[in-house]
N, CA, C and O atoms as a printed pandas DataFrame, in Angstrom:
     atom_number atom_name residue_name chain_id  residue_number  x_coord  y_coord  z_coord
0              1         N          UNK        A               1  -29.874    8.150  -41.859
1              2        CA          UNK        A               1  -29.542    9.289  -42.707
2              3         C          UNK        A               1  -29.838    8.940  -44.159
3              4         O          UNK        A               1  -30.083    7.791  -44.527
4              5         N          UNK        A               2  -29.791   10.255  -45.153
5              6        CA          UNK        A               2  -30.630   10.165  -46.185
6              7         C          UNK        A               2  -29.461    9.303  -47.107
7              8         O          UNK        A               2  -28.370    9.866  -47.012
8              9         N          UNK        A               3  -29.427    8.351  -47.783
9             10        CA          UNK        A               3  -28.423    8.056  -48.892
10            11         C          UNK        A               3  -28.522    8.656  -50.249
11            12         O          UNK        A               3  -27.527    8.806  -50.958
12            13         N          UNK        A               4  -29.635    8.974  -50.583
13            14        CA          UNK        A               4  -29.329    9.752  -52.144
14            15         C          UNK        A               4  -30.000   11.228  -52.394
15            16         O          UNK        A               4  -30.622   12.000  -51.664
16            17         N          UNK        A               5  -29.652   11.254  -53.543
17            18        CA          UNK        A               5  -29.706   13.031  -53.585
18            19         C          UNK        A               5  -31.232   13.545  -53.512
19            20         O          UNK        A               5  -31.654   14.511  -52.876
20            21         N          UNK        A               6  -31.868   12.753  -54.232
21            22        CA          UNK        A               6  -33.484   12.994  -53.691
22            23         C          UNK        A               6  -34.154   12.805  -52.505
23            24         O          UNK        A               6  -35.115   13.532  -52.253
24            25         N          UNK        A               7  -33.784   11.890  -51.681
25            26        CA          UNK        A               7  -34.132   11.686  -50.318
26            27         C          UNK        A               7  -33.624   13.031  -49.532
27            28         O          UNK        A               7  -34.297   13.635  -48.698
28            29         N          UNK        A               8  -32.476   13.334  -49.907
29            30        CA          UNK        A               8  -31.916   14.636  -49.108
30            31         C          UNK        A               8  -32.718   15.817  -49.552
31            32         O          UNK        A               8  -33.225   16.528  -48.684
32            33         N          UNK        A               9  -32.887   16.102  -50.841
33            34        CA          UNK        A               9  -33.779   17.481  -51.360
34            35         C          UNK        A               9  -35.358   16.893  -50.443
35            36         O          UNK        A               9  -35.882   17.753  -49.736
36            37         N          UNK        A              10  -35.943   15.687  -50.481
37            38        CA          UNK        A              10  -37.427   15.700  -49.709
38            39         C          UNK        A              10  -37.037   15.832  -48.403
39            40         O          UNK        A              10  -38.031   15.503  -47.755
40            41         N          UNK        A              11  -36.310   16.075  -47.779
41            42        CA          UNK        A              11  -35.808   16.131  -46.043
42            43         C          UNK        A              11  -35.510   17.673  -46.529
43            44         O          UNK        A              11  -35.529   18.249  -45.441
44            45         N          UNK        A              12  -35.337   18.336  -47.175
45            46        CA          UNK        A              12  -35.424   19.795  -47.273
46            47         C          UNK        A              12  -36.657   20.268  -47.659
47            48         O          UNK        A              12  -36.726   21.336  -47.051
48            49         N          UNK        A              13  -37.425   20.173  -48.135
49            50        CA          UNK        A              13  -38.646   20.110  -48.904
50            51         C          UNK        A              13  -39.815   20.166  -47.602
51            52         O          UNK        A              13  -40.717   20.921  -47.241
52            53         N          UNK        A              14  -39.205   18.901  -47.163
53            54        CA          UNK        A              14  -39.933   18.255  -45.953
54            55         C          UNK        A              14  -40.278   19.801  -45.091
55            56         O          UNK        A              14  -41.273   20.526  -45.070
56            57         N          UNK        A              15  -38.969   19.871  -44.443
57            58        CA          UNK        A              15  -38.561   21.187  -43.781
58            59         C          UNK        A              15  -39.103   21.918  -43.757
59            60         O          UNK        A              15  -39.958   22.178  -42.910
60            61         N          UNK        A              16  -38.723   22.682  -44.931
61            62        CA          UNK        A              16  -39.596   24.017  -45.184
62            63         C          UNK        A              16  -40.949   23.911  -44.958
63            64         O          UNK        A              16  -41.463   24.538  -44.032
64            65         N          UNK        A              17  -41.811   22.956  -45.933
65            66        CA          UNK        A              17  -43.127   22.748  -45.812
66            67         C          UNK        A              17  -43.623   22.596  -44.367
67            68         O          UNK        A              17  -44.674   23.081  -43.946
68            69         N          UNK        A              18  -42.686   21.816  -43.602
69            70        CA          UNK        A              18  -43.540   21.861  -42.103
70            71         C          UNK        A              18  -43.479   23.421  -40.887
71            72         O          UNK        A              18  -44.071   23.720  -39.850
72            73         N          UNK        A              19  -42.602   23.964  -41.606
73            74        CA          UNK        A              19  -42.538   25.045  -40.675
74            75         C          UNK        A              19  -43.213   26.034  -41.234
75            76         O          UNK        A              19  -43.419   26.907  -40.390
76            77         N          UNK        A              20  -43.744   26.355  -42.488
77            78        CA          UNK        A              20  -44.695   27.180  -42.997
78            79         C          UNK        A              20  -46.101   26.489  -42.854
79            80         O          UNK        A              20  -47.138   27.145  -42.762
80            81         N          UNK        A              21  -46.054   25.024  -42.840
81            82        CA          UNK        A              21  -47.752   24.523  -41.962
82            83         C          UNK        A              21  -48.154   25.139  -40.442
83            84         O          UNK        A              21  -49.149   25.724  -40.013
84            85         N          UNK        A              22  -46.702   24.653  -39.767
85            86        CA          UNK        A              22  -47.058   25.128  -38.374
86            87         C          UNK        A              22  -46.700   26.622  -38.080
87            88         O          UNK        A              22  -46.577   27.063  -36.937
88            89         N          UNK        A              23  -46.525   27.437  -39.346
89            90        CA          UNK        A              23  -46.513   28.696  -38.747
90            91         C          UNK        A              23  -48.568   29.168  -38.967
91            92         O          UNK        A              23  -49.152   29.671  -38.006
92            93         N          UNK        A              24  -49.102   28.974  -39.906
93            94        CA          UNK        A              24  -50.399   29.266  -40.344
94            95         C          UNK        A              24  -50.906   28.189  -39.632
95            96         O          UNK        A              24  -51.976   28.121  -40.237
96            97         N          UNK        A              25  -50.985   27.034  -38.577
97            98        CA          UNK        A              25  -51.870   26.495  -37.851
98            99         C          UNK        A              25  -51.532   27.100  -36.348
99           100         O          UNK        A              25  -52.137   26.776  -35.326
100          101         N          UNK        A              26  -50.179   28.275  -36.444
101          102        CA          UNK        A              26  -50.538   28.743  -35.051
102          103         C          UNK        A              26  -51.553   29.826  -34.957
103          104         O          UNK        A              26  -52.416   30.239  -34.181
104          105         N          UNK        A              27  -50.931   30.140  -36.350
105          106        CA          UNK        A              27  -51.694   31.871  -36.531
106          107         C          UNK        A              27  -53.302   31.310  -36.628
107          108         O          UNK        A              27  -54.105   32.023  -36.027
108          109         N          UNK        A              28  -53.840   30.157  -37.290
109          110        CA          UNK        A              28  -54.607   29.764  -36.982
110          111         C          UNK        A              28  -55.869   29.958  -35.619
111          112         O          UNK        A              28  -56.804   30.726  -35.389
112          113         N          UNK        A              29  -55.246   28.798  -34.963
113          114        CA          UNK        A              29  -55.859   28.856  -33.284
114          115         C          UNK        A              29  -55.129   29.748  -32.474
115          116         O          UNK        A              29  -55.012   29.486  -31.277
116          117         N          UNK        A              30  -54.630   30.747  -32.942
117          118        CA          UNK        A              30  -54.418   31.963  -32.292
118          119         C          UNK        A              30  -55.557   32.721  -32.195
119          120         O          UNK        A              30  -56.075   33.205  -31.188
120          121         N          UNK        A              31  -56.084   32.807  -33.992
121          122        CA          UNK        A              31  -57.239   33.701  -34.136
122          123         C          UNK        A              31  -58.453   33.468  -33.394
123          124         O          UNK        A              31  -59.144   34.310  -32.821
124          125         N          UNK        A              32  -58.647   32.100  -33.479
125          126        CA          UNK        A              32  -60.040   31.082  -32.788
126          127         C          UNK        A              32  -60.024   31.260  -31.793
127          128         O          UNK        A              32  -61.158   31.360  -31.326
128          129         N          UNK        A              33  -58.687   31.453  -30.608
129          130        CA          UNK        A              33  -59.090   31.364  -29.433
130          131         C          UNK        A              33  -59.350   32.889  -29.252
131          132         O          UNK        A              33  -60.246   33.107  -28.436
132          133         N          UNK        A              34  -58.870   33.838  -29.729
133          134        CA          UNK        A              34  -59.297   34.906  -29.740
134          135         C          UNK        A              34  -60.785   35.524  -29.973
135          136         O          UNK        A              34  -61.094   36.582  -29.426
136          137         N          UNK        A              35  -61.498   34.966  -30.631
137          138        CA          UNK        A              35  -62.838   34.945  -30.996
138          139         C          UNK        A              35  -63.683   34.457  -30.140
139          140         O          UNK        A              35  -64.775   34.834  -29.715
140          141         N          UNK        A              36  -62.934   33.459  -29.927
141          142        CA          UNK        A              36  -63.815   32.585  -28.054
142          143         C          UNK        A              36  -63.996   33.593  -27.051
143          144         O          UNK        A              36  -65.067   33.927  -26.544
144          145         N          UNK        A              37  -62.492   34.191  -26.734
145          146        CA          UNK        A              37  -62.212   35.142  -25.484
146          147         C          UNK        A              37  -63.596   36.331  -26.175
147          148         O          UNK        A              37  -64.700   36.431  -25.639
148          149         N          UNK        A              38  -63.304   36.861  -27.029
149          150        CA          UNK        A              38  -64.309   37.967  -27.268
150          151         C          UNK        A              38  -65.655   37.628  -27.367
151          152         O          UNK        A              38  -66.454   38.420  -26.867
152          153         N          UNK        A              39  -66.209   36.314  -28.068
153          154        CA          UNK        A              39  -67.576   35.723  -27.780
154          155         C          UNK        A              39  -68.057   35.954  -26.254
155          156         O          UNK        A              39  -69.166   36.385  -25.936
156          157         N          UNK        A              40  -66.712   35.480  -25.109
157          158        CA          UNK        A              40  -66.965   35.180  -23.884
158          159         C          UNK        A              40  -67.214   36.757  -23.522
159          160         O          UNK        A              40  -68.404   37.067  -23.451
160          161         N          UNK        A              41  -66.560   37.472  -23.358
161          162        CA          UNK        A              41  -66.773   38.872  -22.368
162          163         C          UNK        A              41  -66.887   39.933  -23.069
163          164         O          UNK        A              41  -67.481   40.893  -22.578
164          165         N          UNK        A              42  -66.320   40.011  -24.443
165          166        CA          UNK        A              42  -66.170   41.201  -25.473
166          167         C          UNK        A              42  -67.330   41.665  -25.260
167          168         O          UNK        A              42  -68.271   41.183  -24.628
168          169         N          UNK        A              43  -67.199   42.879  -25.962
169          170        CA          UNK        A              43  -68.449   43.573  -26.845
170          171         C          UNK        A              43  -68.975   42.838  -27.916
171          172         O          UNK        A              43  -68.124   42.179  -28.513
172          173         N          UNK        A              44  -70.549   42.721  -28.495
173          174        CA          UNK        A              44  -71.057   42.272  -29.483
174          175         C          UNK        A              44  -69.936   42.702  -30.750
175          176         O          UNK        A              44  -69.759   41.825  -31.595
176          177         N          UNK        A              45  -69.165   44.018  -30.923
177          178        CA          UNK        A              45  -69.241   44.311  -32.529
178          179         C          UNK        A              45  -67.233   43.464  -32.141
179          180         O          UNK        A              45  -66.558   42.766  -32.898
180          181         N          UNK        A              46  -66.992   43.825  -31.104
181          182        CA          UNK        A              46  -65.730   42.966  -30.811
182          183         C          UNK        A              46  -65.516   41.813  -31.353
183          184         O          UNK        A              46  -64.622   41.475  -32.129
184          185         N          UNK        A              47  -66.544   41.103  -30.826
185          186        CA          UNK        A              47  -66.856   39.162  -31.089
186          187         C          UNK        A              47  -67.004   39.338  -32.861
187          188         O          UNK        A              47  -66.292   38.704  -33.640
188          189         N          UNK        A              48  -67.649   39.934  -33.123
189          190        CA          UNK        A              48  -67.954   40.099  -34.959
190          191         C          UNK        A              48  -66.513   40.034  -35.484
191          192         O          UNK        A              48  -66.162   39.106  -36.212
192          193         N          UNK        A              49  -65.658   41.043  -35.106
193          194        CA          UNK        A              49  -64.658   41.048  -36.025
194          195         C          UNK        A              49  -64.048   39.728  -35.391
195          196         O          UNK        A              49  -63.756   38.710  -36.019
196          197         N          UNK        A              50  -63.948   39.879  -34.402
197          198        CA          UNK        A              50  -62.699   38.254  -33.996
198          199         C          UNK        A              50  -62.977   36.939  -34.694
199          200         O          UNK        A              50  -62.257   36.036  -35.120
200          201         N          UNK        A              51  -64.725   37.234  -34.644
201          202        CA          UNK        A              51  -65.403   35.968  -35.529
202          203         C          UNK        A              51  -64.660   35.346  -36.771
203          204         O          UNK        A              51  -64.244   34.250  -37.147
204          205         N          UNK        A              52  -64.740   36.911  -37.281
205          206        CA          UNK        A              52  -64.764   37.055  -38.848
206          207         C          UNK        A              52  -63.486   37.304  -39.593
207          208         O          UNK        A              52  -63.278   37.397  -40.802
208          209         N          UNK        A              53  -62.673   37.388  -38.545
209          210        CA          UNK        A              53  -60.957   36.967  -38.909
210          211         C          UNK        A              53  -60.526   35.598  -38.486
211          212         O          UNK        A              53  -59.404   35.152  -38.726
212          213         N          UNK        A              54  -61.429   34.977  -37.870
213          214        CA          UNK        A              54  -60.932   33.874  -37.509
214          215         C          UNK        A              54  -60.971   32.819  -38.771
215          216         O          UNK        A              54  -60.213   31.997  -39.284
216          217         N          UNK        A              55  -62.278   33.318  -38.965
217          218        CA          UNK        A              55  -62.982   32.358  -40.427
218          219         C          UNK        A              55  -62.168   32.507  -41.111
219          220         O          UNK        A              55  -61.518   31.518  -41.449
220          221         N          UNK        A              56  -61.810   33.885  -41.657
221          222        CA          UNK        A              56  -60.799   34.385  -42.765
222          223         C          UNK        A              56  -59.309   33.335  -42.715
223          224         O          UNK        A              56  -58.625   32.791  -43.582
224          225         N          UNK        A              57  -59.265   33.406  -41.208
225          226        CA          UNK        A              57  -57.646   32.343  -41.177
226          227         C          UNK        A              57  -58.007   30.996  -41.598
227          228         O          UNK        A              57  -57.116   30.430  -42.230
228          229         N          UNK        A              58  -59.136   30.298  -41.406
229          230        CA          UNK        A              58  -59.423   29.065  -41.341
230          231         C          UNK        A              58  -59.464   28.682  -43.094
231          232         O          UNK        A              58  -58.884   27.734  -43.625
232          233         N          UNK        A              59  -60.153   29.514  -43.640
233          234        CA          UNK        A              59  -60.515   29.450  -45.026
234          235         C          UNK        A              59  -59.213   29.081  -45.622
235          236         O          UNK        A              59  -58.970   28.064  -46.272
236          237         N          UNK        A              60  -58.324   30.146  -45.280
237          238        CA          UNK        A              60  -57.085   29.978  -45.606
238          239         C          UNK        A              60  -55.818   29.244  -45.465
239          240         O          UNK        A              60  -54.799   29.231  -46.157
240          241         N          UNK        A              61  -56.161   28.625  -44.362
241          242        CA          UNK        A              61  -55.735   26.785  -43.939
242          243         C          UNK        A              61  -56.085   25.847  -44.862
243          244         O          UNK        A              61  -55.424   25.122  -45.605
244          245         N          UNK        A              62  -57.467   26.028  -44.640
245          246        CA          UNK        A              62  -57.912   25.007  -45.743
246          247         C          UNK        A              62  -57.707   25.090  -47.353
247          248         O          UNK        A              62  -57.775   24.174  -48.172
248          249         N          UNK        A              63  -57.366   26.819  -47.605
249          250        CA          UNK        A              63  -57.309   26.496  -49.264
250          251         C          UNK        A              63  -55.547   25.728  -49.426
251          252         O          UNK        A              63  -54.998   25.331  -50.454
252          253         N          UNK        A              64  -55.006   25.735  -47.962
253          254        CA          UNK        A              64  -53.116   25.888  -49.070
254          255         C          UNK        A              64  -53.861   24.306  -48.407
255          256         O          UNK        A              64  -53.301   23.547  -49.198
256          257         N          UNK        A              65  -54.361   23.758  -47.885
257          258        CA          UNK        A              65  -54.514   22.066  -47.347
258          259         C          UNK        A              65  -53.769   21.845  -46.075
259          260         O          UNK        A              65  -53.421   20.694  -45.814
260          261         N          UNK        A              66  -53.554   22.580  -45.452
261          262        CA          UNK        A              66  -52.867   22.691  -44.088
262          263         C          UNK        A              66  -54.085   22.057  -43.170
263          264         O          UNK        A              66  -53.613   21.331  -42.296
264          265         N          UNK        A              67  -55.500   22.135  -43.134
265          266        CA          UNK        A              67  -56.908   22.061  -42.229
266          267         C          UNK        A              67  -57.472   21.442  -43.947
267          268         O          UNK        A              67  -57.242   21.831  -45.092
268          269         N          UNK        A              68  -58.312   20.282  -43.343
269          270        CA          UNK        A              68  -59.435   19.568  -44.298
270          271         C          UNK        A              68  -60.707   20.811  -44.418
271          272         O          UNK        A              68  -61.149   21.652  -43.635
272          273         N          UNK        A              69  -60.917   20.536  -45.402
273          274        CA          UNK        A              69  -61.756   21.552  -45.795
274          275         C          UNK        A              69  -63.062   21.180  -44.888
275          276         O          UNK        A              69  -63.676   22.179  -44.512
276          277         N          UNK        A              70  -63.548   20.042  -44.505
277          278        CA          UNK        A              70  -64.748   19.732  -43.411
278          279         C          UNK        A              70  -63.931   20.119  -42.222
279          280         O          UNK        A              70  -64.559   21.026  -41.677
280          281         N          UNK        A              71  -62.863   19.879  -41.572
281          282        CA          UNK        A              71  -62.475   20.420  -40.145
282          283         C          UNK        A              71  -62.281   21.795  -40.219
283          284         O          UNK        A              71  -61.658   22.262  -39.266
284          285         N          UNK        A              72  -62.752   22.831  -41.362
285          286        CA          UNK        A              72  -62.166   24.192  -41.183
286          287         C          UNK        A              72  -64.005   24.980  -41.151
287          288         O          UNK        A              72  -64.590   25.972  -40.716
288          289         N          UNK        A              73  -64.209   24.012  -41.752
289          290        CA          UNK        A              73  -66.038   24.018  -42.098
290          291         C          UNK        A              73  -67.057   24.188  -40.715
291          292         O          UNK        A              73  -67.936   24.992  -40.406
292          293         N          UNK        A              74  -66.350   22.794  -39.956
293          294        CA          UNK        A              74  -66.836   22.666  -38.837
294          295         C          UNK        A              74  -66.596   23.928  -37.718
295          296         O          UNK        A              74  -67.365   24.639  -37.071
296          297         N          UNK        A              75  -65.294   23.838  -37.823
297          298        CA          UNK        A              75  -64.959   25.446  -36.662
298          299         C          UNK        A              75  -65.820   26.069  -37.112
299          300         O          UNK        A              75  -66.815   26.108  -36.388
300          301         N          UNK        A              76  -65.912   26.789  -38.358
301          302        CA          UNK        A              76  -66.136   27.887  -38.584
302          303         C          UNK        A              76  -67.981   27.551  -38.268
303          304         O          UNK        A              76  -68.792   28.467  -38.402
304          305         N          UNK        A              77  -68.261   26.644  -38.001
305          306        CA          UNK        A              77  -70.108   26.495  -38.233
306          307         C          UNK        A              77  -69.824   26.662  -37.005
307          308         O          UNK        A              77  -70.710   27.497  -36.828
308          309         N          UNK        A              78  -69.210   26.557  -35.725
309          310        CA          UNK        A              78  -69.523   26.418  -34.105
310          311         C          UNK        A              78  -69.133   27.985  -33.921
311          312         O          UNK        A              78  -70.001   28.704  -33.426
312          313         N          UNK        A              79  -68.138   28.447  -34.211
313          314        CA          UNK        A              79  -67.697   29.933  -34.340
314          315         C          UNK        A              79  -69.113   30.712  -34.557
315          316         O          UNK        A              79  -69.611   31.470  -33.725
316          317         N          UNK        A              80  -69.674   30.385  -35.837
317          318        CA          UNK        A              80  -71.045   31.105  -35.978
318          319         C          UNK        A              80  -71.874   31.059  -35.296
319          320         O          UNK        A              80  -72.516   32.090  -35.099
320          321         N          UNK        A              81  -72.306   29.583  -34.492
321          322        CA          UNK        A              81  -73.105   29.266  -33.957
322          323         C          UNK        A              81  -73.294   30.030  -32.314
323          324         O          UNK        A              81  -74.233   30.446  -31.636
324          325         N          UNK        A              82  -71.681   29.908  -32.169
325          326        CA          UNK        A              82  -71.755   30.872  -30.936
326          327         C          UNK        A              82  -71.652   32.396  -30.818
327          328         O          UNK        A              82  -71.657   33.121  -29.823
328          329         N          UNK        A              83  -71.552   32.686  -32.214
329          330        CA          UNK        A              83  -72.142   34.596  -32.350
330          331         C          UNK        A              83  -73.235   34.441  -32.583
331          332         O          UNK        A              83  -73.731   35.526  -32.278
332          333         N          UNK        A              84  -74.435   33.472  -33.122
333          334        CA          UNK        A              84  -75.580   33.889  -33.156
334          335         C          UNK        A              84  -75.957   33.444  -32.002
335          336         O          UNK        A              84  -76.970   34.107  -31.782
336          337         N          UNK        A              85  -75.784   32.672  -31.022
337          338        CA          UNK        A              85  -76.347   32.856  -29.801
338          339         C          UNK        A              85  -75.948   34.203  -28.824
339          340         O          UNK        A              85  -76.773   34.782  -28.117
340          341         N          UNK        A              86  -74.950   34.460  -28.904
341          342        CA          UNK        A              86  -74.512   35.605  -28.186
342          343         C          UNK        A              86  -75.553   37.242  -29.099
343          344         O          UNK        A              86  -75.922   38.144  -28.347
344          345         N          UNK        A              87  -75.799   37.328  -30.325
345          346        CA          UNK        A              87  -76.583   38.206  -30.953
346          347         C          UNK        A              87  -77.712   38.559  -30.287
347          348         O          UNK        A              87  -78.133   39.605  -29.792
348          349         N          UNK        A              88  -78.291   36.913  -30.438
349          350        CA          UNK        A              88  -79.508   36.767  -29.698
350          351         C          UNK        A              88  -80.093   36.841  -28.461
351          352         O          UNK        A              88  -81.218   36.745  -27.971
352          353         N          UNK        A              89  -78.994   37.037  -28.123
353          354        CA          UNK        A              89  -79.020   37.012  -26.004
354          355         C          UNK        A              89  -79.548   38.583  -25.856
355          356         O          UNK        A              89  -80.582   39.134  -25.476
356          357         N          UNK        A              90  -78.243   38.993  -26.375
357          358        CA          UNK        A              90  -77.886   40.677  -26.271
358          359         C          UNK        A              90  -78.793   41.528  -27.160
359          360         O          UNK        A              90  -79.037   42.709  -26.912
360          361         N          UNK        A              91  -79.286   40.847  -28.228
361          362        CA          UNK        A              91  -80.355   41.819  -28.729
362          363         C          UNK        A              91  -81.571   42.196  -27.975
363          364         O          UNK        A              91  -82.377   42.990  -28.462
């Protein structure tokens, strides 16, 4: 247990901060897997938006520092990668 008054405010601090990380890394790979599912069977303009909210969440991981700005980079380049193959199929 914490012995002084600052150790106790960073065990609150702590707190808060981790449950507002893991609320935006669910909402996160919530969005992503959602974009997958619609890449997989959706409609073309379906997969677009799921794409393109997914990115939107990721960006936004990465600006508060919740996701490294290269691991939010990377999703988002395979995310693309698999709407432009799916574009290209279906066009």
């Amino acid at each position: 247990m914490a012995n002084t008054k600052s150790a106790i405010k960073r065990i609150r601090q702590n707190a808060r901060r981790r449950e507002r990380n893991r609320v935006i890394t669910t909402r996160t790979r919530t969005f992503v897997k959602k974009a997958r599912a619609a890449q997989g069977d959706g409609s073309l303009e379906e997969a677009r938006t799921a794409t393109m909210d997914a990115i939107r969440t990721l960006d936004k991981a990465a600006e508060k520092g919740i996701l490294h700005k290269n691991n939010a980079a990377r999703r988002k380049g395979r995310l693309m990668a698999a709407l432009a193959k799916i574009e290209k199929e279906r066009a």
